[in-house]
KESEVEX-806726 format. One line per field, with one value per residue (C-alpha): residue in one letter; x, z, y. Coordinates in Angstrom, 3 decimals. Each point is the difference from the previous one (the first is absolute). Example, Ala and Ser with C-alpha at 12.3 -4.5 7.8 and 13.67 -1.06 7.14 Angstrom:
BEGIN
residu = A  S
x = 12.300  1.370
z = 7.800  -0.660
y = -4.500  3.440
This chain:
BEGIN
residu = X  X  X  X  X  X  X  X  X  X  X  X  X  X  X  X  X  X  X  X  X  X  X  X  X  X  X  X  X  X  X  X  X  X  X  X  X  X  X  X  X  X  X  X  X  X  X  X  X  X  X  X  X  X  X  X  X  X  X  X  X  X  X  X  X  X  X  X  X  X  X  X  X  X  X  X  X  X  X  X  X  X  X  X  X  X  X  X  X  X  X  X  X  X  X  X  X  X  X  X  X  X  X  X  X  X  X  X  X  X  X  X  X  X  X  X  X  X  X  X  X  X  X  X  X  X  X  X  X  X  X  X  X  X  X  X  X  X  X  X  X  X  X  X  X  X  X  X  X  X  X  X  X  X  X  X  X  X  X  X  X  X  X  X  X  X  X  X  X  X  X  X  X  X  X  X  X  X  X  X  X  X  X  X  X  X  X  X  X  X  X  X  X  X  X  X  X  X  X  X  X  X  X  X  X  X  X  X  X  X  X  X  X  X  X  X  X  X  X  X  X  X  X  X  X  X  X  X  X  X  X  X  X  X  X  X  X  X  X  X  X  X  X  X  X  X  X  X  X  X  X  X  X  X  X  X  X  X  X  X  X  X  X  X  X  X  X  X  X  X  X  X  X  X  X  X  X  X  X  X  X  X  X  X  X  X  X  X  X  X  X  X  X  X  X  X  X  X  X  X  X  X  X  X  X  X  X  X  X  X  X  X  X  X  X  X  X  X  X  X  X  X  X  X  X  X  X  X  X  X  X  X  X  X  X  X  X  X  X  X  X  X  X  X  X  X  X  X  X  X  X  X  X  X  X  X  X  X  X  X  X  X  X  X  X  X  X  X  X  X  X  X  X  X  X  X  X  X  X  X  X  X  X  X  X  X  X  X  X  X  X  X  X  X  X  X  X  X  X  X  X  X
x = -71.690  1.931  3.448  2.889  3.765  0.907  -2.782  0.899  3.713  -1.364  -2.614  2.662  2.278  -2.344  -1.427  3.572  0.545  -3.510  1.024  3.616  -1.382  -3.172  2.530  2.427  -2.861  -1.269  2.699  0.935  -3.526  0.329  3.252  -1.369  -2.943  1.956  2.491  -2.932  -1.426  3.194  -0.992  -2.264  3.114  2.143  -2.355  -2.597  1.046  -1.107  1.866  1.100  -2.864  -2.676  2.328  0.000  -3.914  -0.643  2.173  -0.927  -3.655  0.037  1.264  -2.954  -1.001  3.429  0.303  -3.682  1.575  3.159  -1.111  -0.699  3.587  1.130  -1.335  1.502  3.333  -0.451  -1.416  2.706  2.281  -0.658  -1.153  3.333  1.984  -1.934  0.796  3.518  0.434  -1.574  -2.647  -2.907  1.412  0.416  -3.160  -1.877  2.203  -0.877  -3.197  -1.684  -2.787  0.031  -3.148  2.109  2.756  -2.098  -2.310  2.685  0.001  -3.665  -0.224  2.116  -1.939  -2.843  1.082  1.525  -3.285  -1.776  2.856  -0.607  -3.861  0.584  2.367  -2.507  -2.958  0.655  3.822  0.842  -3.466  0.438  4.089  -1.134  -2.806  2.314  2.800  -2.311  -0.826  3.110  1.525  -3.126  1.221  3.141  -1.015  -1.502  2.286  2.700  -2.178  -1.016  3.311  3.164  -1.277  2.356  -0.621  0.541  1.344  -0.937  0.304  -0.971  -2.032  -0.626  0.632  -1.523  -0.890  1.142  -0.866  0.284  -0.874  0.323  -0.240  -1.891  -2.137  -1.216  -2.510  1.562  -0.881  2.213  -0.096  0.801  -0.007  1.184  -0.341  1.406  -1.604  1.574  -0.181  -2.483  1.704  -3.379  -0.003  1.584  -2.097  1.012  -2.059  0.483  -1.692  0.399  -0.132  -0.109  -1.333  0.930  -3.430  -0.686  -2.793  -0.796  4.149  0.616  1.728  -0.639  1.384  -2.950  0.456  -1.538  -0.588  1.749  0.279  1.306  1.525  -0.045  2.377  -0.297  3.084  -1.623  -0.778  1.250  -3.342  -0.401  -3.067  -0.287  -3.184  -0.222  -1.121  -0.614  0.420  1.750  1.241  3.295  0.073  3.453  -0.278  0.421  3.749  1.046  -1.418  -1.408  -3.559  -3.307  -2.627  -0.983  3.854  0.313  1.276  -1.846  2.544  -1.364  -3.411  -1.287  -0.663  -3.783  -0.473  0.968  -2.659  -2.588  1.199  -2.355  -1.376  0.810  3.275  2.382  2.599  -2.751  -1.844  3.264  1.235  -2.541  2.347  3.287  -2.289  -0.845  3.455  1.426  -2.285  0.656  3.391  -0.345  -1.743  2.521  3.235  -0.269  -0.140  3.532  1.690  -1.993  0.573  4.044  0.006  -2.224  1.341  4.291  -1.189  -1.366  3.101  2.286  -1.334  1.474  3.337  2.466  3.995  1.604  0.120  -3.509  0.082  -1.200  1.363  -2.727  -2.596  0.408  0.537  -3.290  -2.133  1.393  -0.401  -3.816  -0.701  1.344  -2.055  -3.214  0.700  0.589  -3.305  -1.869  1.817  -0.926  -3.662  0.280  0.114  -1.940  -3.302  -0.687  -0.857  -0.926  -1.957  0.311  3.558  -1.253  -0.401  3.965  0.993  -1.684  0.148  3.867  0.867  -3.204  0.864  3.412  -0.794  -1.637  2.023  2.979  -2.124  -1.287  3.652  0.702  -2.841  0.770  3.649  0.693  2.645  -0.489  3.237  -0.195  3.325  0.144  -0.055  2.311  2.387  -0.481  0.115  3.040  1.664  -0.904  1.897  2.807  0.576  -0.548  3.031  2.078  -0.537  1.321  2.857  2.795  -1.507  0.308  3.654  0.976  -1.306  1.688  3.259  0.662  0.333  -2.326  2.467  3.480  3.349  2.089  3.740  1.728
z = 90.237  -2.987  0.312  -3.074  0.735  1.038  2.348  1.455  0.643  1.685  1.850  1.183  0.950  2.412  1.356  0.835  1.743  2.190  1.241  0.994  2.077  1.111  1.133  1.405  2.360  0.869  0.974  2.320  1.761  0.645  1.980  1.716  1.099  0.488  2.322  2.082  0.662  0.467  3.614  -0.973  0.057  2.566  2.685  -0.695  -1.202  -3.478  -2.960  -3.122  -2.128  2.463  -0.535  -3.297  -0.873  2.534  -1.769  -3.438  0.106  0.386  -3.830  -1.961  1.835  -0.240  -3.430  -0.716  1.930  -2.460  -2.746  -1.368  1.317  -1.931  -2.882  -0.509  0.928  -2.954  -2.012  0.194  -0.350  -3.052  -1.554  0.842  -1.232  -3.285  -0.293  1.143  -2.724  -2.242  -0.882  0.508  -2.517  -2.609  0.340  0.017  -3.305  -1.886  0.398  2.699  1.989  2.917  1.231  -1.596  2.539  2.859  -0.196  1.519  3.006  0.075  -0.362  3.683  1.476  -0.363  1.046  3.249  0.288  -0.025  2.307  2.480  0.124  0.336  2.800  1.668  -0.808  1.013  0.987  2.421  1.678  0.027  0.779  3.159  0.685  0.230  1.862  2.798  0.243  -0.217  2.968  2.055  0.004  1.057  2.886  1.220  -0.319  1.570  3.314  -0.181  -1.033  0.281  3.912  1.730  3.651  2.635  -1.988  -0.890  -3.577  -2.067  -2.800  -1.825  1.363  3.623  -0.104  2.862  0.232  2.742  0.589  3.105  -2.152  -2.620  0.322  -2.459  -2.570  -0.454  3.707  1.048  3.890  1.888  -2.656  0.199  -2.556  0.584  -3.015  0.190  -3.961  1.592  1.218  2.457  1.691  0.699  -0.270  2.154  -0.754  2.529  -0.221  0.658  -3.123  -3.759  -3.348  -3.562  -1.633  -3.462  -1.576  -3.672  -0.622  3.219  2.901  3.820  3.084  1.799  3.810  2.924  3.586  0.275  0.360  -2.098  1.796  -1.518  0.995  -1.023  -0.650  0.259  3.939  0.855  0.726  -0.035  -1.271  0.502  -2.130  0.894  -2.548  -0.466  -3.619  -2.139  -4.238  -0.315  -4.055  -0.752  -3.678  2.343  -0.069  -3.048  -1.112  -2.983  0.155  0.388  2.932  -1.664  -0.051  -3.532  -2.525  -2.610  -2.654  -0.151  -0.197  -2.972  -2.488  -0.315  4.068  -0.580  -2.569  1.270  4.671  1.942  2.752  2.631  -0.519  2.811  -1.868  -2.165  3.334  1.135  -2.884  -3.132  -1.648  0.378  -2.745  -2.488  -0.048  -0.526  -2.633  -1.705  0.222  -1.854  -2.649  -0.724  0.328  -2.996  -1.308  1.124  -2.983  -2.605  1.235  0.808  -3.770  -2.122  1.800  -0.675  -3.694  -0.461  1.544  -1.364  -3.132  -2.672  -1.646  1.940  0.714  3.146  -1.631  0.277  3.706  0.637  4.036  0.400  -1.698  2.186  3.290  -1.108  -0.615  3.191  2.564  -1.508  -0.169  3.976  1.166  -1.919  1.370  3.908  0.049  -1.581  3.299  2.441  -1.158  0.453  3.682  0.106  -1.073  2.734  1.911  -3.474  -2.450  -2.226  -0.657  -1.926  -3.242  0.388  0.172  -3.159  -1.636  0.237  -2.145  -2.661  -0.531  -0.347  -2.526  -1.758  -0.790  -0.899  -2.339  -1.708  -0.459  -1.261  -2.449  -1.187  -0.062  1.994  2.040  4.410  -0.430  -2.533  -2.372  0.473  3.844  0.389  -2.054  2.112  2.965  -1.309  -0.691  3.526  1.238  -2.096  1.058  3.221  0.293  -2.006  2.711  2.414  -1.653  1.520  3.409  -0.884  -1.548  3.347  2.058  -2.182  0.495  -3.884  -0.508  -2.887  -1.124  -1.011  1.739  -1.914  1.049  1.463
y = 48.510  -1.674  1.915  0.542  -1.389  3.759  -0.324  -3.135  1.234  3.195  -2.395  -2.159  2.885  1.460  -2.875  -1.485  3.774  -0.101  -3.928  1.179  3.313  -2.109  -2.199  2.021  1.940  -2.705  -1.969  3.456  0.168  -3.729  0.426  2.690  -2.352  -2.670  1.627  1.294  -3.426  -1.722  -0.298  -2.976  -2.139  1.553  0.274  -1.645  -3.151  -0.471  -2.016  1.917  -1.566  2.436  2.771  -0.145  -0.976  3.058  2.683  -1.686  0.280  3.992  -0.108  0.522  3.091  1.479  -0.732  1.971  2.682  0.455  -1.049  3.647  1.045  -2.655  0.898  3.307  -1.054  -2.395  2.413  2.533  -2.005  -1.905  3.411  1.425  -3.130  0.184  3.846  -0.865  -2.178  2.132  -2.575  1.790  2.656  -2.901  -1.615  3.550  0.620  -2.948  0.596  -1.305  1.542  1.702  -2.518  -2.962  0.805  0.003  -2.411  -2.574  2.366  0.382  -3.351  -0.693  2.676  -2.089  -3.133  1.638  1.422  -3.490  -1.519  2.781  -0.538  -3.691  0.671  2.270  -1.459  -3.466  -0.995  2.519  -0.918  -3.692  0.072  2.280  -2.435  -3.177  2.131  0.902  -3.961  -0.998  2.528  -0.773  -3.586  0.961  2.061  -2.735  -2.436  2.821  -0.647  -3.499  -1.146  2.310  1.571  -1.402  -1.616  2.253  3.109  3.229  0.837  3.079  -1.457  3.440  3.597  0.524  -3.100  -2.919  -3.281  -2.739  -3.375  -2.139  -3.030  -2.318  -2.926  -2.378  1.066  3.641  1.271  2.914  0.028  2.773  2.979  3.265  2.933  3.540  2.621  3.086  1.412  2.309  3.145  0.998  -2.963  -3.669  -2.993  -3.152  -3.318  -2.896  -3.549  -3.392  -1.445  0.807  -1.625  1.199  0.154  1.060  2.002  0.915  -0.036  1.811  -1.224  0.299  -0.742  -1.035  0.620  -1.753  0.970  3.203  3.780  3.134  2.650  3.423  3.006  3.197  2.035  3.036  -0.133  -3.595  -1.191  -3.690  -1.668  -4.216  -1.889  -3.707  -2.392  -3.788  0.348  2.483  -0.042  1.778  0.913  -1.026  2.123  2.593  -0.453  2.124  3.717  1.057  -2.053  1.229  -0.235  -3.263  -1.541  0.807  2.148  2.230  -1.092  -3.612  0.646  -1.859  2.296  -1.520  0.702  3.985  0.300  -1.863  0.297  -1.885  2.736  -2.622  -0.342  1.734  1.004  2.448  1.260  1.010  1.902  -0.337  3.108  -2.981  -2.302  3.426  1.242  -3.641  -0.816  3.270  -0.235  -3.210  1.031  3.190  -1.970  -1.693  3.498  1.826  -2.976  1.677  3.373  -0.066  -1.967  3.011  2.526  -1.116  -0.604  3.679  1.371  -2.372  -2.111  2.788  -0.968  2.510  0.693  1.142  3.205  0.595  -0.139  -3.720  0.392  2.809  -1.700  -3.510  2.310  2.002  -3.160  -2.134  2.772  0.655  -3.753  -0.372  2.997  -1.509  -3.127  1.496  1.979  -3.401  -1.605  2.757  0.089  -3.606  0.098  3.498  -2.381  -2.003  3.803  1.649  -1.781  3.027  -1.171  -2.404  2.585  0.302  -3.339  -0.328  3.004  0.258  -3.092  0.314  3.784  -0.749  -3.182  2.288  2.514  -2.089  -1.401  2.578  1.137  -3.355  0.014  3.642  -0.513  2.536  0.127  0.985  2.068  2.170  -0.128  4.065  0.012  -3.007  2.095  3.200  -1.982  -1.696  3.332  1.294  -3.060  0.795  3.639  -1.222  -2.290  2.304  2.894  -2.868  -1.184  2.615  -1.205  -3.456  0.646  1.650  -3.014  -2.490  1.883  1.323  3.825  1.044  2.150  -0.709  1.812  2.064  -0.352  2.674
């Protein structure tokens, strides 16, 4: 899309607004995730460089996730700086098109777009992928390595570990785990000895010439099974995974269209892999939507006299309620398949629309009701103003002296 100087400035403006709120929520989201695994290094023993390829791998996903945010902060605020400025007004004057002016918007809509599918399609998937790997590693080397001899230490919640000691070749004698994360009933494994095995990027703790003793909370009954050989999963130490010890979210995309009908994970919950791949193929959708939608509300050259406030409060609070039903009929899918119609119906209608508006340059506020609402407004505040004097400590009408 071959773009004019004006275009390019508007271009830059707005992509140099979407980076620094990208940024921003991002950079939010990954404190939040980073303070919740910070953990990894004071208890469990891990350098900063695991801390922060941990925390750093979750990126691509969040950034797919904000992305649309994102975009309409951008948007509003480079329209609003351009109305500010009265630029919009100038270039509208000297004759430029309505389509001229937003075909630099249009044009970041798209590429968001096509980031966001990439993101969902294939680096969220892969990032999650390598991230599972990379912390099954480090559970096992958490028990192979930082179990200390002769202590009991919490490796995860209601989780306790114990060794009696090591011998050469990675041979834990004398091992102890307590696994209480279960609040029916307490699982106690004891055995002599203890290899870390791994299988298809899974770790276990494989346990030899032992017994697991079972108590019930419910009516304290203890149950004891011997065994001479028993496979602790040691992905079993953090939430969030699936029957199979994975996540849906890194699924490759190809596996959700095409599951294989032996794989676990889909036995377990085929409804996980439709409303995944669904999702996925939506996502790239809420860009384009948030985009159309801001420029039909906002693309016409305006002043604050026009009642811009209303107009931006109007389109964000409709764009977050589209958005929160997409998300709750999201989650809805895996029990409804029906859902499916609104997770894709939402964001095509509303594509639609906006562009139709676009096309027919028509505006999604009407100039006459933004001036009657305006006026409402205004009458409102004025009926306020004596209570507003009052609380501000002024007299609204002056004192005659005696």
């Amino acid at each position: 899309m071959d773009l004019k100087i004006i275009e390019r400035y508007i271009f830059k403006k707005a992509f140099f607004a979407f980076l620094l709120a990208s940024g921003g929520l991002i950079g939010v989201l990954w404190v939040v995730k980073a303070v919740q695994t910070v953990d990894v290094i004071l208890n469990k023993g891990q350098g900063i460089s695991t801390y922060l390829k941990m925390t750093t791998l979750g990126v691509p996903t969040l950034a797919a996730a904000i992305a649309p945010l994102a975009l309409l902060i951008a948007l509003v605020r480079t329209i609003n700086s351009l109305n500010d400025d009265s630029e919009l007004i100038i270039m509208h004057s000297s004759g430029a098109s309505r389509m001229s002016l937003l075909k630099p918007f249009v044009l970041l809509c798209l590429l968001i777009t096509a980031l966001v599918y990439f993101l969902h399609l294939w680096a969220g998937p892969t990032s999650m992928q390598i991230l599972r790997t990379f912390v099954t590693k480090v559970r096992a080397d958490l028990v192979s390595v930082l179990v200390r001899e002769g202590a009991f230490q919490d490796v995860g919640k209601g989780l306790t570990f114990h060794i009696a000691g090591r011998d050469p070749g990675g041979v834990l004698k004398g091992v102890f785990i307590l696994d209480g994360r279960n609040d029916k009933e307490t699982f106690t494994y004891l055995a002599k000895e203890g290899t870390i095995s791994k299988v298809e990027e899974q770790s276990y703790l494989v346990l030899k010439d032992g017994q697991i003793q079972r108590l019930s909370h419910k009516n304290n009954e203890l149950s004891v099974i011997k065994f001479k050989s028993y496979a602790f999963n040691l992905s079993s130490f953090s939430g969030g995974k699936g029957k199979a010890g994975r996540s849906q979210m890194e699924i490759p995309t190809y596996d959700l269209f095409f599951p294989d009908p032996k794989d676990p994970f889909y036995k377990h919950s085929p409804g996980s892999f439709h409303s995944e791949l669904h999702t996925r193929l939506t996502g790239g959708l809420h860009p384009l939507m948030v985009g159309l939608m801001i420029l039909a509300y906002l693309g016409n050259p305006s002043s604050h006299r026009q009642g811009q406030g209303i107009v931006i409060t109007t389109a964000t609070l409709l764009i977050i309620s589209l958005r929160g039903i997409t998300i709750v009929a999201e989650g809805a899918v895996r029990s409804n398949p029906n859902m499916i119609l609104v997770m894709w119906g939402i964001p095509i209608l509303a594509i639609l629309i906006s562009l139709f508006l676009l096309l027919t340059d028509r505006s999604a506020f009407p100039p006459e009701l933004l001036a009657k609402t305006e006026v409402f407004f205004l009458k409102l505040s004025e009926k306020f103003e004596p209570l507003r004097s009052k609380l501000r400590g002024y007299k609204t009408t002056p004192q005659v002296a005696s």
